[in-house]
PyMOL CGO cylinders between C-alpha atoms (Angstrom):
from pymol import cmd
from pymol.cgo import CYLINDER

trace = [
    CYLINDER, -103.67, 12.90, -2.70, -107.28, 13.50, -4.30, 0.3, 1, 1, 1, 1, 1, 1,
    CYLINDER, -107.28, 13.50, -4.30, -108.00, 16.47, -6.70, 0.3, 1, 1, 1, 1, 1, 1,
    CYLINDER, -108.00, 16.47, -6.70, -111.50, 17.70, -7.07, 0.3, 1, 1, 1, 1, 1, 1,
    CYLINDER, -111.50, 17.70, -7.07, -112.16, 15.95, -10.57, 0.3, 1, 1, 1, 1, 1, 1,
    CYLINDER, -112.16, 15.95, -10.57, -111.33, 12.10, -8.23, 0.3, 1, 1, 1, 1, 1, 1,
    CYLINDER, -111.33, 12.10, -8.23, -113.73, 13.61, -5.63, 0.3, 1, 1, 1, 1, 1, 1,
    CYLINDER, -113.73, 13.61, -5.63, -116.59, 14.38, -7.89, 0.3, 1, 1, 1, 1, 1, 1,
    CYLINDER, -116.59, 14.38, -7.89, -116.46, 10.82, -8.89, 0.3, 1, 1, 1, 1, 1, 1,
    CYLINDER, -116.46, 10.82, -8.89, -116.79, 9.91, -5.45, 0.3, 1, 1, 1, 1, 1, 1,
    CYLINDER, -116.79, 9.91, -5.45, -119.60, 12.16, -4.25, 0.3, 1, 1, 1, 1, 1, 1,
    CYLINDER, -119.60, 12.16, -4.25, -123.00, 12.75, -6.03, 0.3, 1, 1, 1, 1, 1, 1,
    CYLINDER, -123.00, 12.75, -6.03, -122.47, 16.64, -4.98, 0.3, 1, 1, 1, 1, 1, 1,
    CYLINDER, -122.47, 16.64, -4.98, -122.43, 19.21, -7.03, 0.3, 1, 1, 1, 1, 1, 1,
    CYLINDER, -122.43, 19.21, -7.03, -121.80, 22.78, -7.34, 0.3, 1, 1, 1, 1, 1, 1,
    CYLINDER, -121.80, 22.78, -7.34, -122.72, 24.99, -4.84, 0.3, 1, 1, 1, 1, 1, 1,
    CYLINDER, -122.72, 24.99, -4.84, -123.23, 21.77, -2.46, 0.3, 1, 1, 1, 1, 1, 1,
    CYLINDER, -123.23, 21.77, -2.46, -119.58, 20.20, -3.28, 0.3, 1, 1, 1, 1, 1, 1,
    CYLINDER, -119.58, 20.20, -3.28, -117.79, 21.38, 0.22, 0.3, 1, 1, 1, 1, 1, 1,
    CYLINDER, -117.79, 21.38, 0.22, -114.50, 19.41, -0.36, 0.3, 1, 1, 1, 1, 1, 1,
    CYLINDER, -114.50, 19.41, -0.36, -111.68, 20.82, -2.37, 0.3, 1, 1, 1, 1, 1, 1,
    CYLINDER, -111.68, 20.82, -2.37, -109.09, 18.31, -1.92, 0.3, 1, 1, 1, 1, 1, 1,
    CYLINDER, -109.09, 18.31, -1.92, -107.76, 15.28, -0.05, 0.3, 1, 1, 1, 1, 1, 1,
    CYLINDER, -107.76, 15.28, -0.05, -104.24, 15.87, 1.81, 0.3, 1, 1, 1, 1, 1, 1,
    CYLINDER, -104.24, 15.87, 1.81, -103.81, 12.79, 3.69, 0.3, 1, 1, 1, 1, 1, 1,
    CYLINDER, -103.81, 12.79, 3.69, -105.63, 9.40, 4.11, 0.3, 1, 1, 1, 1, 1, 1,
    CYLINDER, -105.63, 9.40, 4.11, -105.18, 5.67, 5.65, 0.3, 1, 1, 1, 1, 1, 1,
    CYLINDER, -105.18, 5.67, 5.65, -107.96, 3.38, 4.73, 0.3, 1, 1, 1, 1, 1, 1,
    CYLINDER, -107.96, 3.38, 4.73, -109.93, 2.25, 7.50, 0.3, 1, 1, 1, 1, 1, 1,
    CYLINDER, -109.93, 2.25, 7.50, -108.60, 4.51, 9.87, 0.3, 1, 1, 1, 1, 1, 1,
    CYLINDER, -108.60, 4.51, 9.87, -108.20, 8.31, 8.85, 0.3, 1, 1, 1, 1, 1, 1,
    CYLINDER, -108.20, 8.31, 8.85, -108.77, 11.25, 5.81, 0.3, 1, 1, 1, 1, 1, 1,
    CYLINDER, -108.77, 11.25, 5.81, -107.94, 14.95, 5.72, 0.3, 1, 1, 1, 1, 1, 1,
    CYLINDER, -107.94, 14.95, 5.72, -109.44, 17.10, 3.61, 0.3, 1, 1, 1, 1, 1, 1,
    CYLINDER, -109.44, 17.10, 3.61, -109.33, 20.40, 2.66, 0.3, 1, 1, 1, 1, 1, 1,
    CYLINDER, -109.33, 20.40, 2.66, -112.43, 22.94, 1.80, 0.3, 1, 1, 1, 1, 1, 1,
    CYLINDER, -112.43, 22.94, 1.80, -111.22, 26.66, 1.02, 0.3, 1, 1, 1, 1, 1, 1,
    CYLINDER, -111.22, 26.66, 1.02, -113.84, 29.18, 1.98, 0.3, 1, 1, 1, 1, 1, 1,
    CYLINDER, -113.84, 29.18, 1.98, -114.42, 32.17, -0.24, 0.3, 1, 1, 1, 1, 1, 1,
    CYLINDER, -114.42, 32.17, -0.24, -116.61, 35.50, -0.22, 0.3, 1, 1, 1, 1, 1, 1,
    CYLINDER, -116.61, 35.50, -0.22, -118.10, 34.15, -3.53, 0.3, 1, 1, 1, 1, 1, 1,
    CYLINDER, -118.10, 34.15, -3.53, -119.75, 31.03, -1.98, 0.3, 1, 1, 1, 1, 1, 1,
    CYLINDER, -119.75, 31.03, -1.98, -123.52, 31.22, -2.15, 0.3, 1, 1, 1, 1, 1, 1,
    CYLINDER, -123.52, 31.22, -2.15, -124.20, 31.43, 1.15, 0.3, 1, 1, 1, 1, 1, 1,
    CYLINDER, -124.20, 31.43, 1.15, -122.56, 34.69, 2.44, 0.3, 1, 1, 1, 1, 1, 1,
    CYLINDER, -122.56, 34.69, 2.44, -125.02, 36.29, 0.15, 0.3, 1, 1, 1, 1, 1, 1,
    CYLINDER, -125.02, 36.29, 0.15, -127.79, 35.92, 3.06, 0.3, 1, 1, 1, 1, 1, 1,
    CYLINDER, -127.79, 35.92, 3.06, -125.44, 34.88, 6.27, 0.3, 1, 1, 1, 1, 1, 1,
    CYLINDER, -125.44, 34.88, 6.27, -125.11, 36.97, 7.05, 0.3, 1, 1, 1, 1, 1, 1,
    CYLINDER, -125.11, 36.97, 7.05, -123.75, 40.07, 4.30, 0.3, 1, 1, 1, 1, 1, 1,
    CYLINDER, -123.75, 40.07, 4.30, -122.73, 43.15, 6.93, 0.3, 1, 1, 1, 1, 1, 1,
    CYLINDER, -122.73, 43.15, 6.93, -120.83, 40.10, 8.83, 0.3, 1, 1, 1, 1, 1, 1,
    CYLINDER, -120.83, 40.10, 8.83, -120.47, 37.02, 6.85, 0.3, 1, 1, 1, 1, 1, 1,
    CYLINDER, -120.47, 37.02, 6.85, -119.87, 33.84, 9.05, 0.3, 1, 1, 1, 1, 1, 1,
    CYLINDER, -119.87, 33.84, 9.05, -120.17, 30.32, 7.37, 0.3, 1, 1, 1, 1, 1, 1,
    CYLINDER, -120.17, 30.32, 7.37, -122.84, 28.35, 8.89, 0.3, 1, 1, 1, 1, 1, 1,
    CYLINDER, -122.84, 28.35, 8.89, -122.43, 25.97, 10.87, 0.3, 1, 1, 1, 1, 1, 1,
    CYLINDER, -122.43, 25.97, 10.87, -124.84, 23.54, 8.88, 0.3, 1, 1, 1, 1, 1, 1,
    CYLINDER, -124.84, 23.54, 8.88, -122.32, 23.51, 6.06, 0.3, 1, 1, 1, 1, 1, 1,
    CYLINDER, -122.32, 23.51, 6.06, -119.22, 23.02, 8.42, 0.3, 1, 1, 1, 1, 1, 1,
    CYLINDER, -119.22, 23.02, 8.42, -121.17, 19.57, 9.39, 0.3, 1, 1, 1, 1, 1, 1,
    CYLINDER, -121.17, 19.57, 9.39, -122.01, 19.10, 5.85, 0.3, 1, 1, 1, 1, 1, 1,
    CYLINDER, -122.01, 19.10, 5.85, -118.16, 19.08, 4.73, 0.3, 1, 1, 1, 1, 1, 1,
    CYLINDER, -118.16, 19.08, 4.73, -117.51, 16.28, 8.38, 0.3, 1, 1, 1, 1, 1, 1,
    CYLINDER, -117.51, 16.28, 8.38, -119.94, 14.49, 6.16, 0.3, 1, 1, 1, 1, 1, 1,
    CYLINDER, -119.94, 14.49, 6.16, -118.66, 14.27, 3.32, 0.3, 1, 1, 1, 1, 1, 1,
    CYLINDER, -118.66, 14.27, 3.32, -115.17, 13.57, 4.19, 0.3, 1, 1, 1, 1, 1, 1,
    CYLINDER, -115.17, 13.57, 4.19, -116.35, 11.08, 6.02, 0.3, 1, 1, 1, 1, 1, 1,
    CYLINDER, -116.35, 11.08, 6.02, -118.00, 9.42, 2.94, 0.3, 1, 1, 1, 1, 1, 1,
    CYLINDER, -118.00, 9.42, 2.94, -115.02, 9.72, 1.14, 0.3, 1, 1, 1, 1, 1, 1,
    CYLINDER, -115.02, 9.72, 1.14, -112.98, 7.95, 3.91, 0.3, 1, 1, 1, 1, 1, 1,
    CYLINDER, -112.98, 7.95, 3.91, -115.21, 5.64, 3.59, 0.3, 1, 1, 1, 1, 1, 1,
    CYLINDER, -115.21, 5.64, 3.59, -115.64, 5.14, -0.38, 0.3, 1, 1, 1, 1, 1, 1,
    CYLINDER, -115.64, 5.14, -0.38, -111.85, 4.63, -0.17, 0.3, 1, 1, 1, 1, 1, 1,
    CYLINDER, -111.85, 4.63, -0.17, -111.86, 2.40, 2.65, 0.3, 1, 1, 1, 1, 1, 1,
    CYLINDER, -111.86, 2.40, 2.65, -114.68, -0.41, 1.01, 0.3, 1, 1, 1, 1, 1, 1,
    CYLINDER, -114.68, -0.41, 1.01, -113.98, 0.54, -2.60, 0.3, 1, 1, 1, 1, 1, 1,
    CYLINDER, -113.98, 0.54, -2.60, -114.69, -2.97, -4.05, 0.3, 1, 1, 1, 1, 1, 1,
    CYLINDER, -114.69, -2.97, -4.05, -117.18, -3.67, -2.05, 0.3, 1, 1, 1, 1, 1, 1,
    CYLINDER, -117.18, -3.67, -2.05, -119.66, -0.87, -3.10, 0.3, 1, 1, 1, 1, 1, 1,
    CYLINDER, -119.66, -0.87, -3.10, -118.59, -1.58, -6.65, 0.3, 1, 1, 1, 1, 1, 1,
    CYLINDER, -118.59, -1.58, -6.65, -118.85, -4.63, -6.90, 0.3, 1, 1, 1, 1, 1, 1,
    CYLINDER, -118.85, -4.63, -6.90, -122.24, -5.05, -4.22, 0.3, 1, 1, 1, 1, 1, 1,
    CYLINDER, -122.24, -5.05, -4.22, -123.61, -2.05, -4.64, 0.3, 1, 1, 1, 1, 1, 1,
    CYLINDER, -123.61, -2.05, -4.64, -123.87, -1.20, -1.34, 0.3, 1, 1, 1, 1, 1, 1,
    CYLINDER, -123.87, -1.20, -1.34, -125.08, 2.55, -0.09, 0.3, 1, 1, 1, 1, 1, 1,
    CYLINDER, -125.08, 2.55, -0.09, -123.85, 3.91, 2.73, 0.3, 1, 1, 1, 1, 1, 1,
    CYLINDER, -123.85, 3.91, 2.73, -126.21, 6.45, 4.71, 0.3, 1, 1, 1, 1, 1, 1,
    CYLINDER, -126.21, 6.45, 4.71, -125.78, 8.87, 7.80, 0.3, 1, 1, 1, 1, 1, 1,
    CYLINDER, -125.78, 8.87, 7.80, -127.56, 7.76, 10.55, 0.3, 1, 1, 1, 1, 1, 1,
    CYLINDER, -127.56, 7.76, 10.55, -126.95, 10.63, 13.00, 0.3, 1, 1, 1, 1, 1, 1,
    CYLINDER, -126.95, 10.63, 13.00, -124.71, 12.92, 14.36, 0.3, 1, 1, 1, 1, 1, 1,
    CYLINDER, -124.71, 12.92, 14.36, -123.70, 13.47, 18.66, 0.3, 1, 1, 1, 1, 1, 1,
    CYLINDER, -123.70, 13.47, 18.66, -122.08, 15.72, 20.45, 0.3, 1, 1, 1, 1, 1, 1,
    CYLINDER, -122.08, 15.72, 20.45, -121.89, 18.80, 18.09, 0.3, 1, 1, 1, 1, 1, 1,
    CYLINDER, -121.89, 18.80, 18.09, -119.80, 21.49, 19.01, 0.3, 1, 1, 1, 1, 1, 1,
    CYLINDER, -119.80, 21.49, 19.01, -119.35, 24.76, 17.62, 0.3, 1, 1, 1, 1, 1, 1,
    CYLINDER, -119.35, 24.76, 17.62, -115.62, 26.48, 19.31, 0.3, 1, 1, 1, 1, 1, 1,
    CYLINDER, -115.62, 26.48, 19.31, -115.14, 28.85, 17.07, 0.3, 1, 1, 1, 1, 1, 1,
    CYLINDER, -115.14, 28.85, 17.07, -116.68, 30.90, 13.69, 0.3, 1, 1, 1, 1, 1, 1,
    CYLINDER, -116.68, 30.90, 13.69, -115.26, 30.52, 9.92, 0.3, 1, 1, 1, 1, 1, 1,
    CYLINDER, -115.26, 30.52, 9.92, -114.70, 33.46, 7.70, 0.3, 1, 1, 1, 1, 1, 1,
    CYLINDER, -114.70, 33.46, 7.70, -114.39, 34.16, 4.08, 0.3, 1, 1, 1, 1, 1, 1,
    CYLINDER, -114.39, 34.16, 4.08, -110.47, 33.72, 4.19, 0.3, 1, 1, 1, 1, 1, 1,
    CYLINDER, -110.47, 33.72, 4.19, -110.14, 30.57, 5.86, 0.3, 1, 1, 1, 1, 1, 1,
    CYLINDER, -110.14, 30.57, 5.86, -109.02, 27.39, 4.77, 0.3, 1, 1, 1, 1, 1, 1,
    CYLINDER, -109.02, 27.39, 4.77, -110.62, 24.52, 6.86, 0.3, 1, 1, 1, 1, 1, 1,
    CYLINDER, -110.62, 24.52, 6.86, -108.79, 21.42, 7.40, 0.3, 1, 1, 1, 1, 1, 1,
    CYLINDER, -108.79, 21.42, 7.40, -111.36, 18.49, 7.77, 0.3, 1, 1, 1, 1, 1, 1,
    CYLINDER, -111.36, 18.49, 7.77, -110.37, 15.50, 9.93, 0.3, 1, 1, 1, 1, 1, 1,
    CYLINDER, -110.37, 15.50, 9.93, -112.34, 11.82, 9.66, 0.3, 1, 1, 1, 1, 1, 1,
    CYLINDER, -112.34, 11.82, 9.66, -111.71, 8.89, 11.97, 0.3, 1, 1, 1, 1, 1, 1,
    CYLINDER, -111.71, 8.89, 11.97, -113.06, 6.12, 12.03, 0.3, 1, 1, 1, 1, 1, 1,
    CYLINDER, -113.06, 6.12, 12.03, -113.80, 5.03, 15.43, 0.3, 1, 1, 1, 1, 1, 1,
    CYLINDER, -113.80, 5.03, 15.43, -115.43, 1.62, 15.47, 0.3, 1, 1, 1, 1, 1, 1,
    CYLINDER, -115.43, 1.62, 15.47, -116.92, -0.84, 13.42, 0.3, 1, 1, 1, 1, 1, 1,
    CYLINDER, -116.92, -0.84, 13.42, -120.60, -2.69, 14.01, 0.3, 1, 1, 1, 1, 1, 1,
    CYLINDER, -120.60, -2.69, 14.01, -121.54, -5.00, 11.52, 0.3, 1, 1, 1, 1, 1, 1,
    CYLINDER, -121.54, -5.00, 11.52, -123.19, -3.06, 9.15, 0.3, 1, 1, 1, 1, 1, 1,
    CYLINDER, -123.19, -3.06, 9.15, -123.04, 0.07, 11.54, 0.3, 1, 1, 1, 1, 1, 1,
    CYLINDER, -123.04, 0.07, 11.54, -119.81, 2.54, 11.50, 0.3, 1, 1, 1, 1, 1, 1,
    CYLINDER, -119.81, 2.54, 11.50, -118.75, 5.46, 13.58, 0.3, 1, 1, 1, 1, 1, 1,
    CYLINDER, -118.75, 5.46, 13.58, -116.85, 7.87, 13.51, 0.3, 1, 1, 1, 1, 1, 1,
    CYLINDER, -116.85, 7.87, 13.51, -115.06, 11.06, 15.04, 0.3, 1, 1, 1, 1, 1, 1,
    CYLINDER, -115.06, 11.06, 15.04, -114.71, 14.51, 12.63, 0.3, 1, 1, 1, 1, 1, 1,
    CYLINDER, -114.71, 14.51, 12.63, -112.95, 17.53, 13.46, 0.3, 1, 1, 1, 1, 1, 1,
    CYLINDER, -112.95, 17.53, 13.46, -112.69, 20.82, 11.78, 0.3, 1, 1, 1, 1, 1, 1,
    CYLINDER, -112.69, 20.82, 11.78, -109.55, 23.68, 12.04, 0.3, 1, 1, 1, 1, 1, 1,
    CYLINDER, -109.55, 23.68, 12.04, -108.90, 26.64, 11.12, 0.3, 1, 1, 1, 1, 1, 1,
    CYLINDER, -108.90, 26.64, 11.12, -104.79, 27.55, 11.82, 0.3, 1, 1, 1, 1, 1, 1,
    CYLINDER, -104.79, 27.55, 11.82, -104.83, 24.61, 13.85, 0.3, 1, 1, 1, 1, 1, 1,
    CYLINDER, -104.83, 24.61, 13.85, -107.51, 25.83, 16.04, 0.3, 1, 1, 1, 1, 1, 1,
    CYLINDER, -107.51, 25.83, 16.04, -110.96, 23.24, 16.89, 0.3, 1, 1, 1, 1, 1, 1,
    CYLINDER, -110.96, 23.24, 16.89, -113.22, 25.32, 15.04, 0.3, 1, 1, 1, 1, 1, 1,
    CYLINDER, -113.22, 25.32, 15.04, -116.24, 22.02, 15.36, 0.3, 1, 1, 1, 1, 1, 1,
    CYLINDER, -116.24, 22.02, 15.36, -116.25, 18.74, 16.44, 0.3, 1, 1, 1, 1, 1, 1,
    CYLINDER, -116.25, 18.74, 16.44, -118.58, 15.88, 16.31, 0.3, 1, 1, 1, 1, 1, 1,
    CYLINDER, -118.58, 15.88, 16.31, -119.43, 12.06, 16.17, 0.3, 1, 1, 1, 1, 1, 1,
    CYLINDER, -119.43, 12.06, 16.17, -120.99, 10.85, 12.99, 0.3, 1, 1, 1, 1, 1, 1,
    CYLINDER, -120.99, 10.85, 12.99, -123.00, 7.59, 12.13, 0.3, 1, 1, 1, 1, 1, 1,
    CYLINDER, -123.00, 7.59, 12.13, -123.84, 5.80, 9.60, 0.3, 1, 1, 1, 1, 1, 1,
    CYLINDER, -123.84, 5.80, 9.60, -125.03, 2.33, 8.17, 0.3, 1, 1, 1, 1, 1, 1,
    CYLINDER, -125.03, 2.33, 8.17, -124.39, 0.08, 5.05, 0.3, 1, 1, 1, 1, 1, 1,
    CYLINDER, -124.39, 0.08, 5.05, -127.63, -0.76, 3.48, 0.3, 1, 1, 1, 1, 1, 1,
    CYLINDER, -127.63, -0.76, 3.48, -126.92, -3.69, 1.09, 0.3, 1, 1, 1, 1, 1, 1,
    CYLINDER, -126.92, -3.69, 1.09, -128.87, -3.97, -2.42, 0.3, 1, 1, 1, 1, 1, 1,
    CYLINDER, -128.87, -3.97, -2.42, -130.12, -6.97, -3.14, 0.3, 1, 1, 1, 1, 1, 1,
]
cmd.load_cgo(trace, "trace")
């Protein structure tokens, strides 16, 4: 649906903090999959740990993120444009951790929009591995609008 060159337009991440590869699926306003594929040559392993190298759980909650700002970019498209309007996390609840990620794994991302509050928006993200819940959480954010 998205290649990495259409996400790079999106996000202001760049390499090594870019942690989606590609959109598979996505219904504005309500859903986006993504896809990030994790490899031994990522920066991280070189220090997490290299006799057992487990991706960290910060980045897993870094990738929620930013599939959740795409989901959102697509959802209000014209309105950013044309506003200007930023769009900033707020907080994340109920963090879980089920399972660890290896070099190997593909991780499918999952953002849902939950609810809408004015200028306040919330929403569920999942992560998988073979279709197994590999982290979970709520995520937050607000529209700040330039003026």
């Amino acid at each position: 649906m998205l290649n990495i060159n259409e996400i790079l337009y999106i996000l202001p991440h760049r390499y090594p903090f870019i942690l989606v590869d590609k959109i598979i699926s996505f219904k504005k306003f309500i859903f986006l999959n993504a896809i990030k594929n994790i490899s031994l040559n990522e920066p991280c392993f070189q220090g997490h740990f290299p006799e057992n190298p487990i991706y960290p759980g910060v980045l897993l909650l870094e990738s929620m993120i930013q599939t959740t700002g795409i989901l959102l970019y697509k959802s209000v498209k014209k309105q950013i444009l044309k506003n200007k309007d930023m769009y900033y996390i707020t907080g994340m609840n109920d963090v879980r951790f089920k399972h660890f990620v290896f070099p190997g794994d593909q991780i499918l991302i999952k953002s849902i929009l939950e609810k809408q509050r004015k200028k306040f928006f919330f929403f569920k993200s999942i992560v998988k591995v073979k279709k197994k819940i590999v982290c979970k959480a709520k995520i937050m954010c607000v529209r700040i609008i330039k003026k």
